[in-house]
N, C-alpha and C positions, 0 to 999 in steps of 0.2 A: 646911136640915138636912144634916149630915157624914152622908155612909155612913159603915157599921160599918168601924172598919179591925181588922182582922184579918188575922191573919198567916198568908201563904199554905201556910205550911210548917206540917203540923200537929203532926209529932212531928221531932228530931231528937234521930240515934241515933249519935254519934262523926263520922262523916264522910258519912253517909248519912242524908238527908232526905226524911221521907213528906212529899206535898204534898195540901193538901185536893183540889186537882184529881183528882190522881191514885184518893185516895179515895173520891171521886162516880163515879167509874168502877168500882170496887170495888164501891161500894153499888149500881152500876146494874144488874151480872150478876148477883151474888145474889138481888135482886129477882126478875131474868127467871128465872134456874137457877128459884127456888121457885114461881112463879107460872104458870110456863108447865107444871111437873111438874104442877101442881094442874088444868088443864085437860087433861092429857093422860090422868090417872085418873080427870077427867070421864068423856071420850071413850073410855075405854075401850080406850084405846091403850099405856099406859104397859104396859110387862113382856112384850105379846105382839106389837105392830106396831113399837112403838120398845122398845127394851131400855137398860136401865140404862147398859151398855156404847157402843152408837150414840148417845143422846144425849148427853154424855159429849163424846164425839168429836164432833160436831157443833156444841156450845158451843161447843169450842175452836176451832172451821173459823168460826163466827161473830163470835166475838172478835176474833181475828186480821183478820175481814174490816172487820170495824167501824173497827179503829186503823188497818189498810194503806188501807181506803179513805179514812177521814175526813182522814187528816193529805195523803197523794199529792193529795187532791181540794184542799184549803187551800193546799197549798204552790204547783199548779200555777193555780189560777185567783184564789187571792186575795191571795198575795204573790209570784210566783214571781225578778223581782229582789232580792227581799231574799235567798233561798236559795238563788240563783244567787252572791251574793257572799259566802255564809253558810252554805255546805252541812252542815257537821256540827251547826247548829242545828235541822236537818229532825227528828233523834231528840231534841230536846228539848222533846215532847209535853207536862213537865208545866210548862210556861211559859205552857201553851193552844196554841192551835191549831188545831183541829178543824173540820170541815166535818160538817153531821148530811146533808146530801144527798150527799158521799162517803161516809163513813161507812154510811148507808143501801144505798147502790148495790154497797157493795163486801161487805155481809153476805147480801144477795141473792143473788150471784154465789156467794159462798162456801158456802152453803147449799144452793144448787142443784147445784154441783159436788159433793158432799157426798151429796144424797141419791140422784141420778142413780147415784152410786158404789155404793150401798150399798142400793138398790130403795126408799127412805122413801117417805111421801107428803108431797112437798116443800108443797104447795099449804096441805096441812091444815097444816104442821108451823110454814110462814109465817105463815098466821095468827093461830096461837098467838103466837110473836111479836109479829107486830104488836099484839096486845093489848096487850102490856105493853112495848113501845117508850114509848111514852109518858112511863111511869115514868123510864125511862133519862134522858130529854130533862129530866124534873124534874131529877132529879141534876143532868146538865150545867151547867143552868144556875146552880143553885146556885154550881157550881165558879168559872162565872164572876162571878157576885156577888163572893165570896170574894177571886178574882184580882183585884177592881177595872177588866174589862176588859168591852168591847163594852155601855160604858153607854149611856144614850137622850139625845137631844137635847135641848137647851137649854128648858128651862119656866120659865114665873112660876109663884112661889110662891104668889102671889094665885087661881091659879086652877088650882094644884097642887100642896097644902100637903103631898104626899110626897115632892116632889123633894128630890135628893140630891145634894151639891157631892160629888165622886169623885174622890182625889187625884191621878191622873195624867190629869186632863178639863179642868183648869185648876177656877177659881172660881163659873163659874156653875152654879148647881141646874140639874138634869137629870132627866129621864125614870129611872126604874129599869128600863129595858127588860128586864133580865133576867129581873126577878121576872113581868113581863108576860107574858114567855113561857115561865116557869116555870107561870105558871096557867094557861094558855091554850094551847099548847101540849102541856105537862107532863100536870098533875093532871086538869086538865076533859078532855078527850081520855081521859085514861085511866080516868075514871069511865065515860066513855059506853060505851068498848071495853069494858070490865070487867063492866059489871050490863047488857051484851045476850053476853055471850059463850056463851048459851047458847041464843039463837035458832037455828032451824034456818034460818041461810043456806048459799047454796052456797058450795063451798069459792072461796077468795081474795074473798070480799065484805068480809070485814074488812081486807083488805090494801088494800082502794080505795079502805074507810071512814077507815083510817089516812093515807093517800097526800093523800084530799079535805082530811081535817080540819086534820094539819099545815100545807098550802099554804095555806090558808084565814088558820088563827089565826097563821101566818109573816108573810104578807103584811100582816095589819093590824098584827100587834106593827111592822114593819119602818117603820112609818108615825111612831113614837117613836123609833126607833130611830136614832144616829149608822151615818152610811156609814161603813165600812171605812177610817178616814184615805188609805191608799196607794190605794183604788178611786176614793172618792167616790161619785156619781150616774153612774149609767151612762149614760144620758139625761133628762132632764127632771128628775121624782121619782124614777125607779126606780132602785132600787141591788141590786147581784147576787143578793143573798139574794130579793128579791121577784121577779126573772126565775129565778131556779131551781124555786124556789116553785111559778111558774106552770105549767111544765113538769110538776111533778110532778100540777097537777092534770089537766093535757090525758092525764099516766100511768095515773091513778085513773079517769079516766070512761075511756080505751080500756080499762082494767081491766074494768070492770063489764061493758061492751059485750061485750068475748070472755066474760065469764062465762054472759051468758044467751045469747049465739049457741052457747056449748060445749051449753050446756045441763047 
């Protein structure tokens, strides 16, 4: 089976080109802008603990964190000789690129710097978040479908009748890893987060539910997944994405651990 070819450029405008990548990113803060507002007049927070005005500002401190972490995190651990001999390709984000464990690390930071400034309650405000990361990660991957990039490993058709010949993978049917971790990842993650976000857990239990679940469904998609051509296997099977991964879970159980010793 050919994957969809699809043109990565979704509109052009004279000399100015929207790219779907770029797009999925678009559609991912929207998402969060709506969804995370919708738990905060859950919670009874919207208008007298966060204000229209602070969250606002806050998107924008997490946006920012997202693209400065995601790309700084790709550029230094997953290509860093190609940007070394390439550097004003570092800002051409909509060719892809992106790291969701920089990406992640650098909207935490940004967020915390943020609400430390301005007295929020960063812990609750994460959470909400993290509900709806997930969503985001949908997008992304999408994007990468689209782009034709970070497809999955070589399959028989015989015992993988959705594999996909991907025109820059050469000819053999491959894994859609993408769409793999588009569901898995993405959607199912954000169903779970989504219809318990009303549990009374303590604050940051969903940041570790988040932290568990991604490392979890990273690691098996990663298992489909082609290495990084410029990385390869870091050792044996593992390839970076599944050593990040793992980290991120040894993150989520210290998460939980400080949550009930905080109490």
């Amino acid at each position: 089976m050919l994957a969809p070819q699809i043109d990565p450029v979704a509109l052009q405008l004279g000399p100015i080109a929207i790219h779907w990548y770029g797009l999925m990113y678009v559609f991912a803060f929207m998402s969060a802008w709506k969804l995370v507002q919708i738990q905060l007049k859950e919670q009874n927070l919207w208008g007298k603990t966060v204000s229209s005005e602070k969250f606002e500002n806050l998107f924008t401190f997490l946006i920012l964190g997202v693209i400065l972490g995601g790309r700084i995190w790709y550029v230094l651990f997953y290509n860093p000789s190609f940007y070394l001999e390439n550097p004003i390709k570092v800002f051409y984000i909509w060719n892809g690129g992106m790291s969701f464990h920089g990406g992640f690390l650098g909207s935490v930071i940004a967020g915390w710097w943020y609400c430390s400034k301005n007295n929020l309650p960063y812990l609750k405000l994460l959470d909400n978040f993290a509900v709806v990361a997930p969503l985001g990660l949908a997008f992304g991957r999408i994007g990468n479908f689209i782009n034709g990039e970070l497809w999955g490993r070589v399959a028989d058709p015989a015992q993988v009748p959705w594999a996909m010949i991907f025109p820059y993978a050469g000819d053999l049917p491959r894994h859609p890893s993408q769409l793999y971790e588009m569901a898995l990842e993405g959607i199912l993650l954000f169903l779970i987060l989504w219809f318990t976000r009303k549990k009374a857990w303590k604050s940051g239990t969903r940041i570790a539910i988040f932290l568990l679940g991604y490392a979890a469904a990273r690691i098996f998609c990663e298992n489909f997944r082609e290495p990084d051509a410029q990385l390869g296997f870091i050792f044996a099977n593992i390839t970076m994405g599944m050593l990040q991964s793992s980290a991120m879970i040894i993150a989520g159980i210290a998460t939980l651990i400080w949550i009930q010793r905080k109490g």
